[in-house]
C-alpha positions in Angstrom: 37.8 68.2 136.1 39.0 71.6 136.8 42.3 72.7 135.9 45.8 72.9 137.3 46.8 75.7 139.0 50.3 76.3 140.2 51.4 75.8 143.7 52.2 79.2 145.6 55.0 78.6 148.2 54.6 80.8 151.0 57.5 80.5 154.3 56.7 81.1 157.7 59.5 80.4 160.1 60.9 77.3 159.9 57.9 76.0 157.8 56.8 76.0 154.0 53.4 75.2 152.8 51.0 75.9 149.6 48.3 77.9 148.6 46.7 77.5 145.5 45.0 80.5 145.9 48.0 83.1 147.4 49.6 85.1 144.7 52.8 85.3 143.2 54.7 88.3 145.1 56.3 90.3 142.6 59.8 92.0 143.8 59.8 95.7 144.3 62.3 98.3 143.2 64.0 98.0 146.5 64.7 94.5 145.5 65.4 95.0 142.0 68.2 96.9 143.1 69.4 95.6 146.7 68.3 91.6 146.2 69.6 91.0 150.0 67.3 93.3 151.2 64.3 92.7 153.2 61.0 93.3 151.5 58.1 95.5 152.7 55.9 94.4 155.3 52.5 93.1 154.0 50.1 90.4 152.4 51.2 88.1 150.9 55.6 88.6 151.3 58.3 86.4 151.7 60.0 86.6 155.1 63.6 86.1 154.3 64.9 87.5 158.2 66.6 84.8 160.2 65.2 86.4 163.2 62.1 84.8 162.3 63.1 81.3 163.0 64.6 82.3 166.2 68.5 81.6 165.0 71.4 83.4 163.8 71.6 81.1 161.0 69.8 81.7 157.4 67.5 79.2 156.9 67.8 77.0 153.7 65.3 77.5 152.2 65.7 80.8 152.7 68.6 81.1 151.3 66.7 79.2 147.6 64.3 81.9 148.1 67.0 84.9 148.3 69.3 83.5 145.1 66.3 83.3 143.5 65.2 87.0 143.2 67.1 87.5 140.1 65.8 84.8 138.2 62.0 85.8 139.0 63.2 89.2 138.5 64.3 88.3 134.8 60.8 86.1 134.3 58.5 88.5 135.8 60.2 92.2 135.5 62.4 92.7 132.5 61.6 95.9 132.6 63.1 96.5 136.0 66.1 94.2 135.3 67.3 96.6 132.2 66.2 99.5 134.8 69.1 98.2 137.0 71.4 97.8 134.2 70.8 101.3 132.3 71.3 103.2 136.4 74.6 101.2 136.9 75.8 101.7 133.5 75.1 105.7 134.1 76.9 105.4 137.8 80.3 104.6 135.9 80.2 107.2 133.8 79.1 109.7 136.6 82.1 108.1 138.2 84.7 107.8 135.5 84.1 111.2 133.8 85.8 113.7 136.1 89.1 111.1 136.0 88.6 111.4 132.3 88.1 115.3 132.4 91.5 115.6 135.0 93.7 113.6 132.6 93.0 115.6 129.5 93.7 118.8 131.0 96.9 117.3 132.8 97.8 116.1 129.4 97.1 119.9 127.5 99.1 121.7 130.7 101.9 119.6 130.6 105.9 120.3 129.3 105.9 122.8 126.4 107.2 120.5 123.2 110.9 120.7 122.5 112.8 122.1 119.1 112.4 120.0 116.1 114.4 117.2 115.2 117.3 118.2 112.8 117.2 117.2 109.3 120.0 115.1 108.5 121.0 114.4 105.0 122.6 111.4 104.0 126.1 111.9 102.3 127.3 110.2 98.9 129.6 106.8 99.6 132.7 108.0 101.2 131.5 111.2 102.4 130.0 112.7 105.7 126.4 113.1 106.4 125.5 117.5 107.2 122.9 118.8 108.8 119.9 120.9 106.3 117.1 123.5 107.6 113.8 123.0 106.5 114.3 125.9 104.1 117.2 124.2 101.9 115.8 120.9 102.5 112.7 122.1 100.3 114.2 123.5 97.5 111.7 124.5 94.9 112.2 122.3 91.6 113.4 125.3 88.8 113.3 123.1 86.0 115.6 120.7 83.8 119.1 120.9 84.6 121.4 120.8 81.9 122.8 117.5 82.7 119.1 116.3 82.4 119.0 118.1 78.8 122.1 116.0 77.9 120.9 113.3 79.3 117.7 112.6 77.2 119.3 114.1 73.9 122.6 111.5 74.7 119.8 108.6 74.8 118.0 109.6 71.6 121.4 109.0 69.9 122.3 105.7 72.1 118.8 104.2 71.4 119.0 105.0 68.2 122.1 103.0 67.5 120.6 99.9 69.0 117.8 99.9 67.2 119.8 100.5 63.8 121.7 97.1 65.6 118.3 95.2 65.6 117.4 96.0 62.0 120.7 94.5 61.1 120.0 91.1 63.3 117.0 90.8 61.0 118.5 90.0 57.9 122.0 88.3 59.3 121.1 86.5 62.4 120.6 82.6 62.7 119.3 82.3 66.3 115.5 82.7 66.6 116.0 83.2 70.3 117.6 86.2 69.3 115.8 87.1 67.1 112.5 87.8 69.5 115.2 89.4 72.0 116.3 92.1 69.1 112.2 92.7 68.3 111.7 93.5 72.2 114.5 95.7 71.9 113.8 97.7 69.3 110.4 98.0 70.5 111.0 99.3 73.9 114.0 101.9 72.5 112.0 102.9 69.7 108.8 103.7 72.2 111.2 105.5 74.4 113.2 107.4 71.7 109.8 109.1 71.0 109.3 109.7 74.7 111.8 111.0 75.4 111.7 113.8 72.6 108.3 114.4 73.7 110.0 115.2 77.0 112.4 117.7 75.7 109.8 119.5 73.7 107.6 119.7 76.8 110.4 121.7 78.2 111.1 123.8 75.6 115.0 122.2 74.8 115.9 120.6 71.2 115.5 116.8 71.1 119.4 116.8 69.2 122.9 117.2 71.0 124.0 121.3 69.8 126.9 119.9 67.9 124.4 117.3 66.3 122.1 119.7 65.3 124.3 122.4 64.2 125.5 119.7 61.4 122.5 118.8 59.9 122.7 120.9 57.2 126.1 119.5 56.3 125.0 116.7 53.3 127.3 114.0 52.7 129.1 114.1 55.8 129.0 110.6 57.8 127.3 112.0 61.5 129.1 109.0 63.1 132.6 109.9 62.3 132.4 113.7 63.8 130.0 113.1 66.5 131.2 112.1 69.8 130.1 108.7 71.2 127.6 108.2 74.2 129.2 105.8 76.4 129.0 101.8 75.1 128.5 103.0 72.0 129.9 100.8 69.0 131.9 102.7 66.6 132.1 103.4 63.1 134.6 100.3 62.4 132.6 97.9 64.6 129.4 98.9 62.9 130.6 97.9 59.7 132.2 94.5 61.1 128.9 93.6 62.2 127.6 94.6 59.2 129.5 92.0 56.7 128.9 89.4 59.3 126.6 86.6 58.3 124.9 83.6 60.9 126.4 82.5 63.9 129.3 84.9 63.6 127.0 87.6 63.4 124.8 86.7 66.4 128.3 86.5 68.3 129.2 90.2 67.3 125.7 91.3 68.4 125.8 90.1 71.7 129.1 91.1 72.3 128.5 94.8 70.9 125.1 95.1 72.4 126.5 94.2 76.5 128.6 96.8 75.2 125.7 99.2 74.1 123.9 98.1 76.9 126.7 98.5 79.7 127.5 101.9 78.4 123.4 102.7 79.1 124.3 101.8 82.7 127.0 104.5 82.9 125.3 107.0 81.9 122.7 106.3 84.2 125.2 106.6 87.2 126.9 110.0 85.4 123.1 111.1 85.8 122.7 110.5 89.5 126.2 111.4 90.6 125.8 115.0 89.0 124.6 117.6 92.2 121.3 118.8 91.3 120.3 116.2 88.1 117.3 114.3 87.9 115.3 116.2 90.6 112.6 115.9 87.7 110.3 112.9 89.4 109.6 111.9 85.6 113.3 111.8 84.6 114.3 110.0 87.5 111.6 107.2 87.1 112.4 107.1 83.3 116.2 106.5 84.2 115.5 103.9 86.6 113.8 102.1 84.4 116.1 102.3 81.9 119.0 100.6 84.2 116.4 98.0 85.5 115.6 97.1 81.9 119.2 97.1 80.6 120.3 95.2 83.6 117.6 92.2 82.6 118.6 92.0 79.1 122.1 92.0 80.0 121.9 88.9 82.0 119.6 87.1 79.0 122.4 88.3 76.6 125.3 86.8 78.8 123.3 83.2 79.1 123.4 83.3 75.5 127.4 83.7 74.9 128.0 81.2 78.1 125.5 78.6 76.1 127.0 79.5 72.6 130.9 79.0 74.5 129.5 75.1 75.6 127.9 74.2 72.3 131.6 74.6 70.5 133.2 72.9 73.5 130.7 70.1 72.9 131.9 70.0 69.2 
């Protein structure tokens, strides 16, 4: 039994029959690009002219026969089917490129560009914002101020009181809350104490206040009494209250003196900022922040702690 062979359509006019033996026309170039068009004249073609069956009208099966080019042009010429695709991709940009080409020179000979924007500086609350030129605007940073120098060396002394505070909470205080607050205290002051000498020696300027250091040699003499107090600062009298206190009474007086200390931190953060040309060092002006974000925390832990002490006597 022999084999199979597909059936060849072949249209003539208004007819269709088979050959087993007519090959399969394969569609030209002509084709590949222009699928409407009529193909060559020859052996074995497919007549696709209405003409042929004596109307105006395209035949139907005609019409199978046209749609169909692309489909036998995919099975049987892939290679002309990305052939159509690759020229009609390269006929857009022929075509698109000299728009392309027009509208970046149009864009490089347009209007020349206008002055700068001014530079306006913001003023402090209350006051008027001015107008800066580039030049003043980028003022070269000269160094520590001496509002920064007073700055660090007033914190040494502040810190230092706190954490002379602390080591009294650690043999008078009842509240073991308090107890871990003071240790994160000291820690964090003591840590930035040395930091911020470090800073002042970095720069070349004593890590003591000038009236502090010119008394140092002075034995005997009690510092506290003759040295001026950094803001918040508990003085000599309320230093010594806190140190006869014993218990509850004297976790009342530390909480109480150390919003004080810490409030007094605060302030001389804002003396800091307010002063014209202070903290322009992008070191001391982190450190400062910090400082009053810190503060500001503990503050509010400290303040739950007197309003819970206040409701525990009311309770008695």
């Amino acid at each position: 039994m022999s084999p199979i062979r597909p059936r060849n359509y072949l249209i003539h006019g208004n007819h269709t029959r088979t050959s087993p033996s007519s090959p399969i026309p394969r569609p030209s170039l002509r084709q590949c690009l222009n699928p409407t068009a009529a193909p060559a004249t020859g052996a074995g073609t497919i007549a696709t002219n209405s003409k042929i069956a004596g109307t105006n009208r395209i035949p139907r099966h005609s019409q199978k026969i046209r749609l169909s080019v692309p489909v036998r042009l995919r099975r049987l010429a892939p290679g002309g089917f990305r052939l159509v695709q690759l020229l009609m991709g390269l006929r857009i940009i022929r075509l698109s490129f000299p728009l392309l080409l027009a509208t970046a020179v149009a864009g490089q000979q347009g209007e020349p560009a206008s002055e700068p924007a001014p530079l306006v500086q913001p003023g402090a609350p209350g006051q008027k914002s001015k107008t800066v030129t580039v030049s003043s605007a980028g003022t070269p940073y000269h160094g520590p101020t001496d509002a920064d120098t007073s700055f660090m060396q007033g914190m040494i002394m502040h810190h230092s009181q706190a954490v002379e505070m602390v080591d009294l909470l650690r043999t008078r205080g009842a509240s073991k809350e308090l107890q871990a607050l003071g240790d994160r205290i000291s820690i964090s002051q003591t840590d930035e104490i040395k930091y911020m000498k470090q800073w002042l020696e970095d720069r070349g300027k004593p890590t003591s206040m000038p009236m502090q250091h010119d008394m140092k040699g002075m034995e005997g003499m009690d510092m506290s009494m003759s040295m001026p107090l950094m803001p918040g600062m508990l003085s000599p009298q309320q230093m010594k209250d806190l140190a006869a206190a014993r218990g509850p009474a004297f976790d009342h007086l530390f909480l109480t003196g150390m919003i004080q200390h810490h409030t007094g931190a605060l302030t001389m953060v804002d003396e800091l900022y307010s002063t014209p040309g202070a903290a322009q060092d992008s070191i001391l002006y982190d450190f400062a922040t910090d400082i009053d974000n810190t503060q500001r925390a503990e503050i509010r832990i400290m303040q739950a702690m007197l309003d819970k002490e206040k409701l525990d006597k009311e309770k008695k």
